[in-house]
ChimeraX commands (.cxc) that place a marker at each C-alpha (Angstrom):
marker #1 position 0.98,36.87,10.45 radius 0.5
marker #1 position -1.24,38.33,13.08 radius 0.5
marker #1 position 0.47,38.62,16.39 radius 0.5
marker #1 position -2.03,39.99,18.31 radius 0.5
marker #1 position -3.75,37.88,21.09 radius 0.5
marker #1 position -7.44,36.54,20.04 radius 0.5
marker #1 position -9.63,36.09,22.56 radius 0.5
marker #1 position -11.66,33.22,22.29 radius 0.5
marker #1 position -14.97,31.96,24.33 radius 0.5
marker #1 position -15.01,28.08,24.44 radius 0.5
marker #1 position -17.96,25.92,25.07 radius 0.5
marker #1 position -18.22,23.98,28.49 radius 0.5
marker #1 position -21.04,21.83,29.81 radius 0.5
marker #1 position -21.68,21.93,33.65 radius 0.5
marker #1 position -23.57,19.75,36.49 radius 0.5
marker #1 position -24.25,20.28,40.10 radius 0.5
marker #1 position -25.85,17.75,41.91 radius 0.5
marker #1 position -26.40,16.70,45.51 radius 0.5
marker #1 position -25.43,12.80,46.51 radius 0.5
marker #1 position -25.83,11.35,50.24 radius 0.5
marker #1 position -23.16,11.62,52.02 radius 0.5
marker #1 position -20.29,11.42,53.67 radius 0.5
marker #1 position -17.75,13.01,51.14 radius 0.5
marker #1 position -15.32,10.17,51.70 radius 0.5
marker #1 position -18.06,8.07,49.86 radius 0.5
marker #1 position -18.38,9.72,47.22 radius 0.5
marker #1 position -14.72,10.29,46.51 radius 0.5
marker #1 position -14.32,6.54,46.62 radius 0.5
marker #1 position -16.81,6.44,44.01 radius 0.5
marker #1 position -15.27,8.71,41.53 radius 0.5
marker #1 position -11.67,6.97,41.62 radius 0.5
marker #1 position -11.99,3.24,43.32 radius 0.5
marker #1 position -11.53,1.07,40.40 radius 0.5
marker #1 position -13.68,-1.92,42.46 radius 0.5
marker #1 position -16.50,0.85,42.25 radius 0.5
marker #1 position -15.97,2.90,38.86 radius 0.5
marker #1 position -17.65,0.21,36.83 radius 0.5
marker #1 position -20.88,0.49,38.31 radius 0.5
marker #1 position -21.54,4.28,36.53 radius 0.5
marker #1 position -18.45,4.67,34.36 radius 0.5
marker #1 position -17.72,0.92,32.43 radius 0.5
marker #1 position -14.33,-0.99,32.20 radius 0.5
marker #1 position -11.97,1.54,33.67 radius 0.5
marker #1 position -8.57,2.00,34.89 radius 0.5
marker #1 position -7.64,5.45,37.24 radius 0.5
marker #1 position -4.40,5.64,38.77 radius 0.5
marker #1 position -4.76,7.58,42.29 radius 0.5
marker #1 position -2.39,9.78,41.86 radius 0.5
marker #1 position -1.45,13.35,40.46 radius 0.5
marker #1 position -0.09,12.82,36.97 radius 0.5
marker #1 position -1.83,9.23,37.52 radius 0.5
marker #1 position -3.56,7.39,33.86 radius 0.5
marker #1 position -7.47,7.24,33.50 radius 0.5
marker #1 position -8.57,4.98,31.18 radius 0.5
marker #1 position -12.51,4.75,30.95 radius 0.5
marker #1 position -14.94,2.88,29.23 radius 0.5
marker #1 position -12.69,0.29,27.64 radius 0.5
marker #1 position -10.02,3.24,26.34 radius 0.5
marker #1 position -12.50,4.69,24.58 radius 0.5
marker #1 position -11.57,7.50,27.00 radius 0.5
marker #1 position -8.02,8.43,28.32 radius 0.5
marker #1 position -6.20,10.93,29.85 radius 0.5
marker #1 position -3.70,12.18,32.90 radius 0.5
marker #1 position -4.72,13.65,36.50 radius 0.5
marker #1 position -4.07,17.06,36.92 radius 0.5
marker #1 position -5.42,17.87,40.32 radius 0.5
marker #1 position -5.60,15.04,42.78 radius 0.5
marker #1 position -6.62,16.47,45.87 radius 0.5
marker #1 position -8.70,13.76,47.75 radius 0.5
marker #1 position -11.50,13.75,48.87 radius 0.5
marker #1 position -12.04,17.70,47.58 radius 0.5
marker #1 position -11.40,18.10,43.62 radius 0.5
marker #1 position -10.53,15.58,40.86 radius 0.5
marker #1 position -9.33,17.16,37.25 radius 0.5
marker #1 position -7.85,14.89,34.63 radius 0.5
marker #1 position -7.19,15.49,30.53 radius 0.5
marker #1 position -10.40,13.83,28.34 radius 0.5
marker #1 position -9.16,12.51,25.39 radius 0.5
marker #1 position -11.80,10.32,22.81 radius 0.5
marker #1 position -10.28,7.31,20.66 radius 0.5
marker #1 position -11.77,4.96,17.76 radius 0.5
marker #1 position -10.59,1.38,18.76 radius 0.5
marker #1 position -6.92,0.95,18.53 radius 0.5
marker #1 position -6.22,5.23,17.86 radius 0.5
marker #1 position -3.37,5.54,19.49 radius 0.5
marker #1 position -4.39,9.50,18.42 radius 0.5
marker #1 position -7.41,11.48,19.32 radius 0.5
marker #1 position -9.06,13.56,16.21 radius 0.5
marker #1 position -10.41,15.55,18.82 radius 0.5
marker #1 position -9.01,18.39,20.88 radius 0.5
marker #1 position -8.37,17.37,24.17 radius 0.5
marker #1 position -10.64,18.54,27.14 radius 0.5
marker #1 position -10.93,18.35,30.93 radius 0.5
marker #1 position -13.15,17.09,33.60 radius 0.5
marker #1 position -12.97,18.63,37.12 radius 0.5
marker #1 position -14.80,16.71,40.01 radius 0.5
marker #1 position -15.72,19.13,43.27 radius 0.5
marker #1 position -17.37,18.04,46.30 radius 0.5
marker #1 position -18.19,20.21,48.79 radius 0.5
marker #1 position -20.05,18.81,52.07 radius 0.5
marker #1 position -23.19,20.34,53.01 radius 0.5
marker #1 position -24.60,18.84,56.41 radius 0.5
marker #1 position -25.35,14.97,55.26 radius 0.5
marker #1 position -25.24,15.48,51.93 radius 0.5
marker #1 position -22.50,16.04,49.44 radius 0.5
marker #1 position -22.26,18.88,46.57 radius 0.5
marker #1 position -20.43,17.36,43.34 radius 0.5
marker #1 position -19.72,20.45,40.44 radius 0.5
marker #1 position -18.47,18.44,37.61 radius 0.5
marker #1 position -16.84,20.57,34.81 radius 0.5
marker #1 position -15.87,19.61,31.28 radius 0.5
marker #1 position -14.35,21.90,29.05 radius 0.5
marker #1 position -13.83,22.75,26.01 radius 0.5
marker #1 position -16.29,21.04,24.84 radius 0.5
marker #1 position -17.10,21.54,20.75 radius 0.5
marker #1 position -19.89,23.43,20.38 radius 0.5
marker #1 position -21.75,20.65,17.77 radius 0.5
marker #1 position -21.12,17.99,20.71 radius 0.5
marker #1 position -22.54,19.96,23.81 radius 0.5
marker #1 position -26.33,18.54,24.15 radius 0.5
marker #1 position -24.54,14.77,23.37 radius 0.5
marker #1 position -22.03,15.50,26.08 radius 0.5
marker #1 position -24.61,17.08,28.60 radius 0.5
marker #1 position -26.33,13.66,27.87 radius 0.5
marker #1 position -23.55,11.90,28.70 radius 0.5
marker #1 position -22.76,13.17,31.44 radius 0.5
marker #1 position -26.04,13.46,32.69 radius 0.5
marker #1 position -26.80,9.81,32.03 radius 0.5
marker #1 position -23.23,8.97,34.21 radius 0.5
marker #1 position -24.51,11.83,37.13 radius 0.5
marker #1 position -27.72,9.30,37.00 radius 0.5
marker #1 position -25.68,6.17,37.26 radius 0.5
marker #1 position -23.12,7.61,40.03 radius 0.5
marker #1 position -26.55,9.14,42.08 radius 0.5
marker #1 position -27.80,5.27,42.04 radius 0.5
marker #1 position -24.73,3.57,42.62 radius 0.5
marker #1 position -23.80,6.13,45.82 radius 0.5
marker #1 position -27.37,5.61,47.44 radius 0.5
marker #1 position -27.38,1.99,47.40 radius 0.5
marker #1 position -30.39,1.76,44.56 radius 0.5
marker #1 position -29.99,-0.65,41.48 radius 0.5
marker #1 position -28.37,0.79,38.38 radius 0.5
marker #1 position -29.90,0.32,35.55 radius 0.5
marker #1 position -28.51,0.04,32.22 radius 0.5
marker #1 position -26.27,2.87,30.51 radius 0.5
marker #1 position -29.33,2.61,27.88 radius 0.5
marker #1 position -31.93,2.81,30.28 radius 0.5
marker #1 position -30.80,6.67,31.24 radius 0.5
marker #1 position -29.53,7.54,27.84 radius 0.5
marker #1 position -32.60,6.95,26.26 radius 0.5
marker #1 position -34.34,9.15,28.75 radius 0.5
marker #1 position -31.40,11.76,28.85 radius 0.5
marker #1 position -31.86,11.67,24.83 radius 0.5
marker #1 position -35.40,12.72,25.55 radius 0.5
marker #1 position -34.28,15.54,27.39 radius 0.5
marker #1 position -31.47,17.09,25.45 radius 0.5
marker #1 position -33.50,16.64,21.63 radius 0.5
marker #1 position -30.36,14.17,20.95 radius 0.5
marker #1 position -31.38,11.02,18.26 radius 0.5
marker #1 position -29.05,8.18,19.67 radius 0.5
marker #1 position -29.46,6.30,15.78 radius 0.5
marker #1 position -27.79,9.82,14.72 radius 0.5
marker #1 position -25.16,10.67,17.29 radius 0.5
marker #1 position -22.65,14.00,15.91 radius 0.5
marker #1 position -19.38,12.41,15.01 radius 0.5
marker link #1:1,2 radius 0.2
marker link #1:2,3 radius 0.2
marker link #1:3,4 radius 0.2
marker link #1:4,5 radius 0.2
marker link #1:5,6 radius 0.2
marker link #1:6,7 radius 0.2
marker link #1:7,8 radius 0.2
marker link #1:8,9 radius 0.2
marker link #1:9,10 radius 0.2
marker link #1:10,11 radius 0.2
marker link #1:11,12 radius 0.2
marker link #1:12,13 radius 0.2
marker link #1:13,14 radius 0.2
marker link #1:14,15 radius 0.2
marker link #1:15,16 radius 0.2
marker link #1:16,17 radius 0.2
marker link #1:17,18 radius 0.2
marker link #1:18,19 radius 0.2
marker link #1:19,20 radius 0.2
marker link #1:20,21 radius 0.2
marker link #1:21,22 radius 0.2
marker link #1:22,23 radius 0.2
marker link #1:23,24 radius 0.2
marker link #1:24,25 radius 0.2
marker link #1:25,26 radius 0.2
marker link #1:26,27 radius 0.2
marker link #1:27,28 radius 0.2
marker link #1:28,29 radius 0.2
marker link #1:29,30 radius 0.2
marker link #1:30,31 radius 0.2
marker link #1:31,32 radius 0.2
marker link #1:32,33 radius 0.2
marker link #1:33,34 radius 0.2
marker link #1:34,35 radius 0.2
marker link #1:35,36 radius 0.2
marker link #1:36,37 radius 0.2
marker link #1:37,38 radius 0.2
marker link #1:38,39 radius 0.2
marker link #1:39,40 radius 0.2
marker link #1:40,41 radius 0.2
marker link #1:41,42 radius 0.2
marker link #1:42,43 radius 0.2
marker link #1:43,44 radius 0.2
marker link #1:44,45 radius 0.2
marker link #1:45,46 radius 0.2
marker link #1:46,47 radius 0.2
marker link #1:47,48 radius 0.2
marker link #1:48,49 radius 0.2
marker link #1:49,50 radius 0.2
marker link #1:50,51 radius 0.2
marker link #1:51,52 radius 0.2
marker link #1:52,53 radius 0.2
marker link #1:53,54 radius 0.2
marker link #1:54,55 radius 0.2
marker link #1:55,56 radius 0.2
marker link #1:56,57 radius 0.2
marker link #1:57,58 radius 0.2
marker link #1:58,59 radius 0.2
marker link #1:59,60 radius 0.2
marker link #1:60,61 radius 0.2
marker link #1:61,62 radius 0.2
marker link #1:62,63 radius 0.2
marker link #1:63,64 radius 0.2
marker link #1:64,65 radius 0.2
marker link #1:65,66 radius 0.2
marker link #1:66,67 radius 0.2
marker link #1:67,68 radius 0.2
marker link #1:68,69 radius 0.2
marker link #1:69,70 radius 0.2
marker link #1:70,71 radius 0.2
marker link #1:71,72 radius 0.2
marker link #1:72,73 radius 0.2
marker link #1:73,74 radius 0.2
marker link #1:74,75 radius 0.2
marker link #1:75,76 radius 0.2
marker link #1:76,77 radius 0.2
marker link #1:77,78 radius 0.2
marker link #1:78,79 radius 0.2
marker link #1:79,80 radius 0.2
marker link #1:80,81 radius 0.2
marker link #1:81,82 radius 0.2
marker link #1:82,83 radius 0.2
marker link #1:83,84 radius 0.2
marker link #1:84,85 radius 0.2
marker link #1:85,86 radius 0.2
marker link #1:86,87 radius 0.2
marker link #1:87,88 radius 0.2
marker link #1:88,89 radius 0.2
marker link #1:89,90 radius 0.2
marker link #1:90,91 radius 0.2
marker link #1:91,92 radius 0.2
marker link #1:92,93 radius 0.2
marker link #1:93,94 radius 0.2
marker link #1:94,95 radius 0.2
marker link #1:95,96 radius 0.2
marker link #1:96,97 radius 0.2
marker link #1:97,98 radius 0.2
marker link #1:98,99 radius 0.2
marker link #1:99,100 radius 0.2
marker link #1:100,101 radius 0.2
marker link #1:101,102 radius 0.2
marker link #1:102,103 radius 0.2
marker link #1:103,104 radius 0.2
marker link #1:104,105 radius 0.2
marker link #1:105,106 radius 0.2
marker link #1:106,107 radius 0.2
marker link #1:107,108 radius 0.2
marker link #1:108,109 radius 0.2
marker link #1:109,110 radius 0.2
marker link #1:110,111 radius 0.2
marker link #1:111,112 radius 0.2
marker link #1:112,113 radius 0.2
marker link #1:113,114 radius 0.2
marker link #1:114,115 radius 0.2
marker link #1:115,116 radius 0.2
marker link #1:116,117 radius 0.2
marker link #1:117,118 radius 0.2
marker link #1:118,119 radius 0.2
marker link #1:119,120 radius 0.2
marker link #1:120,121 radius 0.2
marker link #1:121,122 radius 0.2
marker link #1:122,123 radius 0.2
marker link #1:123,124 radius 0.2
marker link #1:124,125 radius 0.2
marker link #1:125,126 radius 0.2
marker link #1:126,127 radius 0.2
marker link #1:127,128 radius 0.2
marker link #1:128,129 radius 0.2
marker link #1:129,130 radius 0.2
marker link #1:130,131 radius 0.2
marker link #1:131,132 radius 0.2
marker link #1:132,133 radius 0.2
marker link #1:133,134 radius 0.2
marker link #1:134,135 radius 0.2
marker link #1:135,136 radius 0.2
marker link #1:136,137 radius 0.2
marker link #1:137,138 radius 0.2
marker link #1:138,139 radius 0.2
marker link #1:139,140 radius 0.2
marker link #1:140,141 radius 0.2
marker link #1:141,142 radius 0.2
marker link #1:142,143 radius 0.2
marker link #1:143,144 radius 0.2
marker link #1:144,145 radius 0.2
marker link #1:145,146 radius 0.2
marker link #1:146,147 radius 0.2
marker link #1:147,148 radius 0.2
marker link #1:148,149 radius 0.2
marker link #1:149,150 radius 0.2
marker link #1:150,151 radius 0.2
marker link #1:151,152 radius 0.2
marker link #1:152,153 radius 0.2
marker link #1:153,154 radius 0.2
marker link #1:154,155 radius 0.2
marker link #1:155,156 radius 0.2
marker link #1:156,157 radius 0.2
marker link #1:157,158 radius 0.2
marker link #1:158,159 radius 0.2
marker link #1:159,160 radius 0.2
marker link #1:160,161 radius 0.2
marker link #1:161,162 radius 0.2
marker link #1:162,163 radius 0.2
marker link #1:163,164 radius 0.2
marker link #1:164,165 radius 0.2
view
């Protein structure tokens, strides 16, 4: 048995992106349950430190770890099959940070670890949810999940009829 430390480098995908402001908009966006929908699906977030998220019909779920409104939102990522009650994947986390910047509003989202055979699908994802929240916060029409992740495909060499399980 070894019992010497290993030191490991894990995989993590990151976006920064500007969004109008003010910050408390944006927040609102990220946890108001009236306004997830319109970038994030059927989903559940309880406002709260140690508070549920349930996204995308359950198909995502997980605990808040850092609920510090309107500033930084961190919660566990956890991926399920329909009716897993347990993940086969190692669970990750999502940090939200906005920072003000005159009118506009800096969001840094983090997600880490991410496995390294599923980092251009989840920059894809993500990107095609950063395009969703950017339309929903100005006030513009938001098209379909499809409409960006076929574009967002484009952009990351991903074939959505051969997605990495």
């Amino acid at each position: 048995m070894n019992e010497e430390a290993q030191f490991r480098k894990e995989s993590a995908v990151r976006f920064e992106r500007n969004f109008p402001g003010p910050i408390n908009r944006v927040w609102e966006f990220l946890v108001d349950t009236k306004k997830l929908p319109a970038w994030f699906g059927d989903s559940v977030i309880e406002p709260r430190m140690g508070g549920a998220v349930k996204f995308m019909d359950g198909h995502v779920r997980g605990v808040i770890t850092q609920w510090y409104p309107p500033r930084r939102l961190t919660y566990t990522w956890n991926v399920f099959a329909p009716g897993q009650e347990e993940s086969d994947y190692p669970e990750s986390y999502v940090s939200f940070k906005l920072q003000e910047q005159g009118k506009e509003v800096r969001l840094i989202l983090d997600h880490l670890p991410v496995l390294e055979r599923f980092e251009k699908q989840n920059a894809m994802g993500w990107h095609t949810f950063l395009d969703m929240l950017a339309a929903s916060v100005s006030g513009k029409t938001v098209e379909s999940r499809e409409f960006y992740m076929k574009q967002n495909a484009a952009r990351y060499g991903i074939n959505l009829a051969n997605l990495v399980r």
